[in-house]
DSSP file (Angstrom, degrees, kcal/mol; ACC not computed):
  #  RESIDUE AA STRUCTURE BP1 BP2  ACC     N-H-->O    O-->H-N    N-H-->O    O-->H-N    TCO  KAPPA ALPHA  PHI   PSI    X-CA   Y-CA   Z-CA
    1    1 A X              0   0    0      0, 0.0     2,-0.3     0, 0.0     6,-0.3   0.000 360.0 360.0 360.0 149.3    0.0    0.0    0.0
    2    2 A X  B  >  -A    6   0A   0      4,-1.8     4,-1.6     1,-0.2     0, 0.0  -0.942 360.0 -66.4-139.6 166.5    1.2    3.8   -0.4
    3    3 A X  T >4 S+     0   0    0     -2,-0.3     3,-0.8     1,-0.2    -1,-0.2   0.397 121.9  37.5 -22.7 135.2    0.1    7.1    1.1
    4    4 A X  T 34 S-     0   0    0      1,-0.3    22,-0.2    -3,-0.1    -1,-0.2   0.747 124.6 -77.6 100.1   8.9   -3.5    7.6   -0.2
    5    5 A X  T 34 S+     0   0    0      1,-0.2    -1,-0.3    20,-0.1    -2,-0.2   0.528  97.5 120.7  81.7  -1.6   -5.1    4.0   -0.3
    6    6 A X  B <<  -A    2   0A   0     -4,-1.6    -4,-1.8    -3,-0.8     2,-0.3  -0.038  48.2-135.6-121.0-163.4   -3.2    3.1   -3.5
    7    7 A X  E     -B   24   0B   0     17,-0.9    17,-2.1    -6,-0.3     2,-0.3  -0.976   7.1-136.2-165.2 146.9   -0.7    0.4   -4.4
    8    8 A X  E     -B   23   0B   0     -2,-0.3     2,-0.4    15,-0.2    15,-0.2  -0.867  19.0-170.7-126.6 117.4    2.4   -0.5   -6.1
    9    9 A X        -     0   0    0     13,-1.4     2,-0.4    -2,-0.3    13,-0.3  -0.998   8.2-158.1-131.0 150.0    2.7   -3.5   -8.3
   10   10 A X        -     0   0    0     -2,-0.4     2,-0.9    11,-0.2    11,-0.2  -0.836  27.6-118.9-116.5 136.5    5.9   -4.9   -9.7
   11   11 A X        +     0   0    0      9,-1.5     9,-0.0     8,-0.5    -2,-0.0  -0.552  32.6 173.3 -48.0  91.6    7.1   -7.1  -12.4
   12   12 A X        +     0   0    0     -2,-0.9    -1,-0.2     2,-0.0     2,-0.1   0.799  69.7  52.4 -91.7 -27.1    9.0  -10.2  -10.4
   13   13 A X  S    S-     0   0    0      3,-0.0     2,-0.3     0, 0.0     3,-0.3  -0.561  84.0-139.0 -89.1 157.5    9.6  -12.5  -13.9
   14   14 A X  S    S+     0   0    0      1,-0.2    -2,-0.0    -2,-0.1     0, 0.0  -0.799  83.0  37.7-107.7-171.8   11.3  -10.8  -16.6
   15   15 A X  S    S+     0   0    0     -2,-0.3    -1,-0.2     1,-0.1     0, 0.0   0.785  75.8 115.4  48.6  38.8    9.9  -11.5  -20.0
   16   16 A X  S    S-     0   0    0      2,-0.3    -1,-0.1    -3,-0.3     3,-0.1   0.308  85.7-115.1 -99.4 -11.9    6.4  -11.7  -19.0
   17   17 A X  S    S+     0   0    0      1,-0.3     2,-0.3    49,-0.0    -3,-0.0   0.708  76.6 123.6  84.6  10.9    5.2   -8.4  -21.1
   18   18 A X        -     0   0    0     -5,-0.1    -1,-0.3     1,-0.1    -2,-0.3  -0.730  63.9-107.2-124.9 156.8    4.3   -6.5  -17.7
   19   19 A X        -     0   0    0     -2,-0.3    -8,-0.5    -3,-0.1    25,-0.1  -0.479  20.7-117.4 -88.6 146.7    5.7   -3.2  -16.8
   20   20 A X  S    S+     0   0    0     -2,-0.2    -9,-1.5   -10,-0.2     2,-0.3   0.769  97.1   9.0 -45.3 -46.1    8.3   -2.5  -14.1
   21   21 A X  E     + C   0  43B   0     22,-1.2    22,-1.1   -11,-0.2     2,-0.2  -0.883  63.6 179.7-153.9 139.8    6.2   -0.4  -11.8
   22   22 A X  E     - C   0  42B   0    -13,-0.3   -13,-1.4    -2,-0.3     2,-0.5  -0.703  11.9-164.2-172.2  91.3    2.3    0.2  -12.1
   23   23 A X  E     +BC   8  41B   0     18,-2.1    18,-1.9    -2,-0.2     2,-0.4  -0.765   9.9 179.8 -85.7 136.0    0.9    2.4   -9.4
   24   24 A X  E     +BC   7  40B   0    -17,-2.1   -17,-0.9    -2,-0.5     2,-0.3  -0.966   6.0 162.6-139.5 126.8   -2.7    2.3   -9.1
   25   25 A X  E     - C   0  39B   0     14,-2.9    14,-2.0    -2,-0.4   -19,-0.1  -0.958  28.0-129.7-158.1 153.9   -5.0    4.3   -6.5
   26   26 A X  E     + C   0  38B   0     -2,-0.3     2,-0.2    12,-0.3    12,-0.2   0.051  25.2 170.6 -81.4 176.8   -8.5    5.1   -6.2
   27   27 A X  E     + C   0  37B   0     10,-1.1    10,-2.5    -2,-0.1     2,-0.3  -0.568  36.3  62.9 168.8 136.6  -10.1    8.7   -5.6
   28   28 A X  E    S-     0   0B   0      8,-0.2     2,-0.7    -2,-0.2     7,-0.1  -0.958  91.3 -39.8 141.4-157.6  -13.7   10.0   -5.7
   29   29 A X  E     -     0   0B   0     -2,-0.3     7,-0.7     5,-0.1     5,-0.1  -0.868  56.5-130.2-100.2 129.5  -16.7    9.2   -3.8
   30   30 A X  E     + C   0  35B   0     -2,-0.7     2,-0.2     5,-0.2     5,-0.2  -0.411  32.7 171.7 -82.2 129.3  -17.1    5.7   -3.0
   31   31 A X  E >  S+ C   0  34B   0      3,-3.2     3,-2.8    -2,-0.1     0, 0.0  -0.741  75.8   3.2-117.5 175.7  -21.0    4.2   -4.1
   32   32 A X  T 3  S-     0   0    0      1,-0.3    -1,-0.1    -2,-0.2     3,-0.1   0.603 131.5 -62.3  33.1  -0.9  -21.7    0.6   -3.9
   33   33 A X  T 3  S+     0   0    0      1,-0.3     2,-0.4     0, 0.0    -1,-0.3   0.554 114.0 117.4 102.7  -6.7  -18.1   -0.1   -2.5
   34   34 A X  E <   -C   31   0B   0     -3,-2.8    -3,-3.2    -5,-0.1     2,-0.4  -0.888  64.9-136.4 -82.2  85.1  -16.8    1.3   -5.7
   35   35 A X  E     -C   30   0B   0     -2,-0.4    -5,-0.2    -5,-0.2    -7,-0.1  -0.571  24.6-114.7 -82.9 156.4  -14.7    4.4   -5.7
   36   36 A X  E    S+     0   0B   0     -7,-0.7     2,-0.3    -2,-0.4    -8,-0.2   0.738  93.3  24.8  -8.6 -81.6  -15.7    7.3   -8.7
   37   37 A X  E     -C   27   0B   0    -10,-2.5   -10,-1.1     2,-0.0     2,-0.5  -0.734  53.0-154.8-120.6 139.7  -11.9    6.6  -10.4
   38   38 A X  E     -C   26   0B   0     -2,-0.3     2,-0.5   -12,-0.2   -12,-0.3  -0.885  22.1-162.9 -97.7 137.5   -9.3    4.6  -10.8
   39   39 A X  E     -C   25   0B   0    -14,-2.0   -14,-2.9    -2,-0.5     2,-0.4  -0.834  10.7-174.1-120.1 123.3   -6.0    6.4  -11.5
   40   40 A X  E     -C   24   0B   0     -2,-0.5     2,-0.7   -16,-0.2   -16,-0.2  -0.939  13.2-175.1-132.4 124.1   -2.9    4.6  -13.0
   41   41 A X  E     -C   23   0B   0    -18,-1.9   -18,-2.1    -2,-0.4     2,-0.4  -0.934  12.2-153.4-132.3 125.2    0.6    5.3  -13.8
   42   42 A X  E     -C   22   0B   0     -2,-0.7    34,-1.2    32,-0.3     2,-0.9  -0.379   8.1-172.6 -86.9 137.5    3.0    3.1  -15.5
   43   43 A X  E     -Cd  21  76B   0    -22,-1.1   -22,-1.2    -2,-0.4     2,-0.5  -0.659   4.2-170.1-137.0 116.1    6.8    3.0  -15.4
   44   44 A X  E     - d   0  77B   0     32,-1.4    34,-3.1    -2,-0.9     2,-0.6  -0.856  12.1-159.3-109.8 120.7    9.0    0.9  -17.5
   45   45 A X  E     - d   0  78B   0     -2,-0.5     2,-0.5    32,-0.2    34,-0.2  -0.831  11.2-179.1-116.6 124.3   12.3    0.9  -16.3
   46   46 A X  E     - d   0  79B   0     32,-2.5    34,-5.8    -2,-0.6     2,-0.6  -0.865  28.5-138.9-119.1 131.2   15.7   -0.1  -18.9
   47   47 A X  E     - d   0  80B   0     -2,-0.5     2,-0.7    32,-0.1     3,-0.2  -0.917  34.8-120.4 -92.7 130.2   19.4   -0.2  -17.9
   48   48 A X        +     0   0    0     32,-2.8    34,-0.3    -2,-0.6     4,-0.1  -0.482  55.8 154.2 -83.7  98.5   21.1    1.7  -21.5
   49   49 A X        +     0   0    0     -2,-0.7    -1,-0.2     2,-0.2     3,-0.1   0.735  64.6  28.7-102.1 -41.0   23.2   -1.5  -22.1
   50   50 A X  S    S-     0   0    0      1,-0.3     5,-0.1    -3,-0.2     0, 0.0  -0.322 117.2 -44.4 -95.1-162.9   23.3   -0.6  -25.9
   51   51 A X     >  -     0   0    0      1,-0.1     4,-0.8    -2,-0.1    -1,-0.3   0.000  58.3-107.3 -51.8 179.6   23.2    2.9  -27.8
   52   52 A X  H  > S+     0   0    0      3,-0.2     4,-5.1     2,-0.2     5,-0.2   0.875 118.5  54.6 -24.4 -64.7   20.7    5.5  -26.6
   53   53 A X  H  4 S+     0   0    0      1,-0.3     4,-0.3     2,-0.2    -1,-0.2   0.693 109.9  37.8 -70.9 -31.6   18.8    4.7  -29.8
   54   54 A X  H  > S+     0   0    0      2,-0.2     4,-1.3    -3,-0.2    -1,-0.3   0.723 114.5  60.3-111.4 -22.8   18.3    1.0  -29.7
   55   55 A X  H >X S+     0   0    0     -4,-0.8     4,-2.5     1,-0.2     3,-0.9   0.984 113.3  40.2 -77.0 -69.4   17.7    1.5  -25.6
   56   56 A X  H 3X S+     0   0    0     -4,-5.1     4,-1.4     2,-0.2    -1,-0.2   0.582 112.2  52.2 -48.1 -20.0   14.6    3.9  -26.5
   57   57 A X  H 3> S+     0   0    0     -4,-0.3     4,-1.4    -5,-0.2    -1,-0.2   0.765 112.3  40.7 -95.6 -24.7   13.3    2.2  -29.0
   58   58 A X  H <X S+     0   0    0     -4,-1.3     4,-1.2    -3,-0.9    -2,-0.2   0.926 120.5  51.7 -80.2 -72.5   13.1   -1.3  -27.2
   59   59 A X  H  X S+     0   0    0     -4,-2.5     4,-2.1     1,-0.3     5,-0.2   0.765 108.1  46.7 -67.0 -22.8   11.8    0.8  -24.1
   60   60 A X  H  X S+     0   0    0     -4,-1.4     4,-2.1     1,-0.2    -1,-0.3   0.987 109.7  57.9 -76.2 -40.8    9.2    2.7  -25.9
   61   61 A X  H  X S+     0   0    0     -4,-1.4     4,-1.1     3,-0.2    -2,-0.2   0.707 112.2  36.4  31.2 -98.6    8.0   -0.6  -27.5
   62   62 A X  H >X>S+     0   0    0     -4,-1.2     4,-1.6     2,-0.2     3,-1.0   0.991 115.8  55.5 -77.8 -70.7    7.3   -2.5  -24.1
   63   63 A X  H 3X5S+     0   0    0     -4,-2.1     4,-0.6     1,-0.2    -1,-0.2   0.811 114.8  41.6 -18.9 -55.2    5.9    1.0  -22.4
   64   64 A X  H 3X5S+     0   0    0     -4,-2.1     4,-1.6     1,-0.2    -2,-0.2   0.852 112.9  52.6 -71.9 -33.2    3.3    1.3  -25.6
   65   65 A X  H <<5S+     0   0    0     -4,-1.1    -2,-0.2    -3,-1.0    -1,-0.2   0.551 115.5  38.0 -94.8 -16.9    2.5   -2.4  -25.5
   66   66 A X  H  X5S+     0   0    0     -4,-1.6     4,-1.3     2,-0.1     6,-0.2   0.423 109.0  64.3 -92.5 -14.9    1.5   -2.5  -21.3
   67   67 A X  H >X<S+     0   0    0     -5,-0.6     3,-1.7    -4,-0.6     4,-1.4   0.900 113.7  34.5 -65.7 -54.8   -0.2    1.2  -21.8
   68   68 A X  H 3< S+     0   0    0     -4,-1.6    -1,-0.2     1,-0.3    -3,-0.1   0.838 115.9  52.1 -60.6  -3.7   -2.8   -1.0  -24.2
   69   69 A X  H 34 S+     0   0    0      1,-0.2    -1,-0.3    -5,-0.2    -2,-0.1   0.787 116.7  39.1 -95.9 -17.3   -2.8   -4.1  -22.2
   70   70 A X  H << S-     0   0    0     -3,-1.7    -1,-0.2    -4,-1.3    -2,-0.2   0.351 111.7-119.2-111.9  21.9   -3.7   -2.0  -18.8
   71   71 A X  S  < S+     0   0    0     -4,-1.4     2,-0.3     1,-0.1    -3,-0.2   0.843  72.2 126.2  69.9  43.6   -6.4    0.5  -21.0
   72   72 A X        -     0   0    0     -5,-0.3    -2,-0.2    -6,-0.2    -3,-0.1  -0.959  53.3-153.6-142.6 159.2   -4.3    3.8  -20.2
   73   73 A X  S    S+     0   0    0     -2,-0.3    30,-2.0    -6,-0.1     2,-0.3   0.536  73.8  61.1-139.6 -36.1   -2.7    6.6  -22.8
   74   74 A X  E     + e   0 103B   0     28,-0.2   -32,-0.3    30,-0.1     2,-0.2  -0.723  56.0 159.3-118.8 158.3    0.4    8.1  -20.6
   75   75 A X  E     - e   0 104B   0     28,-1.0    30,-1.1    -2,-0.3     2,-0.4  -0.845  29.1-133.6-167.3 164.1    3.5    6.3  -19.3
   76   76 A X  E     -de  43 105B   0    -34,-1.2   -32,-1.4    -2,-0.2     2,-0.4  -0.918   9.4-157.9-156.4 132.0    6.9    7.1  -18.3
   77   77 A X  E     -de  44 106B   0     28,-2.5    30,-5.6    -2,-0.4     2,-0.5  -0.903   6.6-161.5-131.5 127.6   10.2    5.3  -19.3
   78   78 A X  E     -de  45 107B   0    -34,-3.1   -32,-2.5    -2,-0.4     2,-0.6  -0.919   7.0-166.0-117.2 117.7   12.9    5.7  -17.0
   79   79 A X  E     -de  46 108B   0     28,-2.8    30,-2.6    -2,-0.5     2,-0.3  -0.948   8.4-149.9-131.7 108.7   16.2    4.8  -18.9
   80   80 A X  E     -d   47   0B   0    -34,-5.8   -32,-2.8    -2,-0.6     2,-0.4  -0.569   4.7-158.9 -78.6 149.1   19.3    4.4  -16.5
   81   81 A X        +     0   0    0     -2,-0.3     5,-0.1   -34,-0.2    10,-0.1  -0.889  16.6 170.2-119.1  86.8   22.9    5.3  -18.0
   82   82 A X        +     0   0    0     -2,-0.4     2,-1.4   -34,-0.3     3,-0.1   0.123  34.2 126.3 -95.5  27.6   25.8    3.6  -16.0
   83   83 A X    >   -     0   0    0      1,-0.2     3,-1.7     4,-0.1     8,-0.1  -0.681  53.4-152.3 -92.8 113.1   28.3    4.4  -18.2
   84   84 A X  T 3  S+     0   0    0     -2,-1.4    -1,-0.2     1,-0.3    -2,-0.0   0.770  91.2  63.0 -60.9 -33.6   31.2    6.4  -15.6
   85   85 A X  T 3  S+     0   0    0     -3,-0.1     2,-0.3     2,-0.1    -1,-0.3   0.123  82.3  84.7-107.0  38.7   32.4    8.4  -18.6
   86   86 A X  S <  S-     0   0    0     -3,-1.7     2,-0.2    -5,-0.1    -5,-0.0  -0.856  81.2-127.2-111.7 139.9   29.3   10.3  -19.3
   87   87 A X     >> -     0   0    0     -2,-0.3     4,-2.4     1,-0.0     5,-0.5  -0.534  24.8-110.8 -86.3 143.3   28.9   13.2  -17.4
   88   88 A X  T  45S+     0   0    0     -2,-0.2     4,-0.1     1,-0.2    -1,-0.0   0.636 119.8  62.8 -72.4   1.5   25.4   13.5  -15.4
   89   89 A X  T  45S+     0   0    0      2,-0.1    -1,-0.2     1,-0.1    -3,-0.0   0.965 102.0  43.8 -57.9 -61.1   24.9   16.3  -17.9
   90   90 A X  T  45S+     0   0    0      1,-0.1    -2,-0.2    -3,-0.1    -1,-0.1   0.885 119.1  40.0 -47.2 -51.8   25.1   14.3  -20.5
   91   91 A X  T  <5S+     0   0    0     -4,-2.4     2,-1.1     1,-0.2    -1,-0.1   0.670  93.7  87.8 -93.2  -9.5   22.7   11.3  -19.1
   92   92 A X      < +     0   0    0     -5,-0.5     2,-0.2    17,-0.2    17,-0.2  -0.471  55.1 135.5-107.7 111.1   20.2   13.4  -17.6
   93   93 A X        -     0   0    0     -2,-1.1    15,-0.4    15,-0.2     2,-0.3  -0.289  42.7-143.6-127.7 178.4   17.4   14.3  -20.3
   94   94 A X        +     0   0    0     13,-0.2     2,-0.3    -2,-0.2    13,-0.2  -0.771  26.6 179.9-146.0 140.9   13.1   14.5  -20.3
   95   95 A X        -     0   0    0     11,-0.4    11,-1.6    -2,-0.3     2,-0.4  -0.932  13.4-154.1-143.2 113.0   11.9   13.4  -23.8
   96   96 A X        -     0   0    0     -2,-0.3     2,-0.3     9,-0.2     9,-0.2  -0.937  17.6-168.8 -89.6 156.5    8.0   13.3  -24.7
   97   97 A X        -     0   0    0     -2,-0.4     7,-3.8     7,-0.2     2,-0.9  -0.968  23.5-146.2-124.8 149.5    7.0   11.0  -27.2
   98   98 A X  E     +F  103   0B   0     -2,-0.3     2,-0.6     5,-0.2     5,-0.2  -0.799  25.1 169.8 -97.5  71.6    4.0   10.3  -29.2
   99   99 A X  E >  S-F  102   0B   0      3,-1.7     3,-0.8    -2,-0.9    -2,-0.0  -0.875  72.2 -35.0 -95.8 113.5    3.4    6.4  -30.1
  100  100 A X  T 3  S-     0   0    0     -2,-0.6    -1,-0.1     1,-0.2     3,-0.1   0.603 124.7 -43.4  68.2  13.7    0.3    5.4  -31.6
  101  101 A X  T 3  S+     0   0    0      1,-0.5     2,-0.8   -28,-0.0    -1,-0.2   0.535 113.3 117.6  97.7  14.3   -1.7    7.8  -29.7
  102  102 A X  E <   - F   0  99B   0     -3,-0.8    -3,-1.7     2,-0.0     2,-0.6  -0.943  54.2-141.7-123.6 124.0    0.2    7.2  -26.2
  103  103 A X  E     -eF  74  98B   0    -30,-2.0   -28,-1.0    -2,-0.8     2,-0.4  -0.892  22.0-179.0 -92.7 116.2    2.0    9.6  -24.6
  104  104 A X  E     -e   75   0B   0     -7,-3.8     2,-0.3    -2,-0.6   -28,-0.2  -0.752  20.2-141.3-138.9 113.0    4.7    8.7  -23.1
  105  105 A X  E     -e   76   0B   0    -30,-1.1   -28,-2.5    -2,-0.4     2,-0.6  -0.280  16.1-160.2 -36.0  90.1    8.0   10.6  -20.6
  106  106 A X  E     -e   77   0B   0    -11,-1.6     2,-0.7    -2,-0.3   -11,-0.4  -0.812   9.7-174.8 -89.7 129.7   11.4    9.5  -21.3
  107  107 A X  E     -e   78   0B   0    -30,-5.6   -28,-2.8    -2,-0.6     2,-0.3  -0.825   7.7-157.3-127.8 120.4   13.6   10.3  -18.4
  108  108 A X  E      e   79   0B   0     -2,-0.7   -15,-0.2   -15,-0.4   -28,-0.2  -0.782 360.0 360.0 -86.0 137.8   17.5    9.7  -18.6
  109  109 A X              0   0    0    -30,-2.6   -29,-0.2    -2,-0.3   -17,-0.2   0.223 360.0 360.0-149.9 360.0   19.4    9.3  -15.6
């Protein structure tokens, strides 16, 4: 559970098609035991083991393919950089992109 009623579920296999991180929490008035909304935010997380390019392209991929499987339009793809001779200048970025009608936040770190 986190703050707010809500809840954090995690991928434990890899190569299952599910997203790294997938918070999901209620809000509204609750009828019938039902609250109003459910509100859901995905995060797909890659360590940049190849270029940039092939690292985004894989991530956005998997990110667009759990937005459709969990009904939801926005995402955020969290792309780690471990490479010692990149400056955190270099590896830390914000990207939006547009796939297929999904919006989705790529954040370099």
């Amino acid at each position: 559970m986190i703050n707010g009623g809500g809840r954090i579920d995690r991928e434990y296999g890899l190569g299952r098609g599910r997203t790294d991180l997938l918070l999901t929490w209620s809000y509204g008035e609750i009828t019938q035991g039902k609250p109003a909304q459910v509100q859901r935010a995905v995060f797909e997380l890659k360590i940049q083991h190849k270029s940039k390019k092939e690292t985004l392209a894989e991530g956005l991929k998997q990110t667009k393919d759990y937005l459709d499987t969990v009904g939801e339009k926005s995402g955020h793809l969290l792309i780690f950089d471990r490479d010692p001779n990149r400056s955190w200048g270099e590896k830390i970025y914000r990207e939006e992109h547009d796939i297929q009608g999904h919006s989705i936040t790529v954040w370099g770190m």
